[in-house]
C-alpha positions in Angstrom: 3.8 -21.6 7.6 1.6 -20.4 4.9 2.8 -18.4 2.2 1.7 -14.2 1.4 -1.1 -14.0 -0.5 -1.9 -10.9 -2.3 -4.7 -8.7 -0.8 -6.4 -7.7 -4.6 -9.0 -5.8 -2.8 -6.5 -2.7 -1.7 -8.5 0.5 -1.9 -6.6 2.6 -4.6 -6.3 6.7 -4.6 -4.7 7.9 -7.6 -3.1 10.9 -5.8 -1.6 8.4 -3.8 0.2 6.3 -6.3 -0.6 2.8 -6.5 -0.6 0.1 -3.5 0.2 -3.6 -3.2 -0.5 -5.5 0.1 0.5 -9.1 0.9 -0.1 -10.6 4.3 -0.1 -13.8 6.3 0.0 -15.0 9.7 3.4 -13.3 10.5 4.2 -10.6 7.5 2.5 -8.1 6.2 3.8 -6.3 3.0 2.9 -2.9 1.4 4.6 -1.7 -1.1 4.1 1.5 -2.4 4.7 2.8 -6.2 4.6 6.3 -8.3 2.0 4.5 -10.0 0.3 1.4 -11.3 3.3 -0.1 -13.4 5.8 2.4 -12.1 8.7 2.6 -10.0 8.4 1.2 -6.0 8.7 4.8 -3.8 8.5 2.8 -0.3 7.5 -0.3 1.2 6.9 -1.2 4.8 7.0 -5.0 6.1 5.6 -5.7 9.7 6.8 -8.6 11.2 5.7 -10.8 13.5 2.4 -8.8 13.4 0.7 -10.9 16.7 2.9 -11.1 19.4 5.8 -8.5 19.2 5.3 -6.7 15.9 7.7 -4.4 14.3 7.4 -2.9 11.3 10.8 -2.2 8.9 10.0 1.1 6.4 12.0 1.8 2.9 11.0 5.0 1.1 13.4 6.7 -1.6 13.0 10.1 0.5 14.4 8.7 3.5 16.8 5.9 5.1 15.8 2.2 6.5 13.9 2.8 9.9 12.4 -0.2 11.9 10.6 0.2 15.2 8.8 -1.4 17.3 4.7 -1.4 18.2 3.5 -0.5 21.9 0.8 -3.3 20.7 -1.6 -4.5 23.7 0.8 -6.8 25.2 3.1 -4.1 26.2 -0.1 -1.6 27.2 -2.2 -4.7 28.6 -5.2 -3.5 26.6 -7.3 -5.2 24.2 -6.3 -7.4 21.4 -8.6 -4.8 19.4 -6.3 -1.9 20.4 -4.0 -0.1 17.4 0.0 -0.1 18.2 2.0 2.8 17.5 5.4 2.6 16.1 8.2 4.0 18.2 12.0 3.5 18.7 14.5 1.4 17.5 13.2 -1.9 16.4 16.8 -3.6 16.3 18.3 -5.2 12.7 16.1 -8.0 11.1 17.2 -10.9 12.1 18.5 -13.4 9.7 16.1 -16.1 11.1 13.1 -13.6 9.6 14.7 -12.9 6.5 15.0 -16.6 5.6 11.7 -17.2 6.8 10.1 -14.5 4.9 12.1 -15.9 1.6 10.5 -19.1 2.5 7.4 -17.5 2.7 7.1 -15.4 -0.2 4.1 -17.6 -1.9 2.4 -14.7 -4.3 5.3 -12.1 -3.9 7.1 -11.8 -7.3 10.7 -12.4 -7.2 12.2 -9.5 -7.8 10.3 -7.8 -5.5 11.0 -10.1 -2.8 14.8 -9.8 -4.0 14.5 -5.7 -3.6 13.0 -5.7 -0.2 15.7 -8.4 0.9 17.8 -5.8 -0.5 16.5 -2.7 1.1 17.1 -5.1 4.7 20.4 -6.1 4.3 21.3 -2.7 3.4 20.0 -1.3 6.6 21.7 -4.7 8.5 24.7 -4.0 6.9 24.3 0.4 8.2 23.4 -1.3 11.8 26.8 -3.1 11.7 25.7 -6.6 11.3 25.2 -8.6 7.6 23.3 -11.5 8.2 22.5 -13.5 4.8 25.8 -15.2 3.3 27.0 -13.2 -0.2 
């Protein structure tokens, strides 16, 4: 299980506020800020991004969503094909937490303590908690 590594090469729009990806075989991680330096607006963590992908959201505007992808198991189309987010995507399991903890190679700490955050909040909204206090 590799560890995310830091995608440096994220295209930047200034209108857009400023980006931050990190990715490996099973996460992928954007986080989004107000602006290079500033405060996180949103992030959005895929999981399990080659098989049954789901993606969990966070933005200040709105609450924790996490759905699930129509990906090109489910459609039977082309491992090229783009999946599109839709329904309820259950809590995130405590197994993928821990393993995303484990994971967190370049991801700064308190980052990684903010989205852990961010998840257990939306576990906790669900009805189940799943890390120990």
């Amino acid at each position: 299980m590799a560890g995310l590594t830091e995608n440096r090469g994220v295209r930047q729009r200034p209108e857009e506020g400023f980006r931050r990806w990190f990715l490996n075989e099973y996460f992928e991680l954007i986080i989004w800020y107000d602006r290079q330096g500033g405060d996180v607006t949103g992030f959005q963590l895929c999981l399990d991004r080659n098989r049954f992908e789901r993606a969990f959201t966070w933005t200040k505007e709105y609450a924790s969503t996490h759905f699930v992808s129509d990906a090109y198991v489910e459609k039977g189309v082309s491992h090229l094909a783009t999946g599109i987010l839709k329904g309820a995507g259950r809590t995130v399991s405590a197994e993928e937490t821990q393993r995303l903890i484990a994971e967190k190679g370049e991801l700064d700490d308190d980052l990684l303590a903010f989205v852990v955050e961010k998840i257990e909040g939306y576990n906790v909204r669900e009805g189940r908690r799943l890390l120990p206090q």
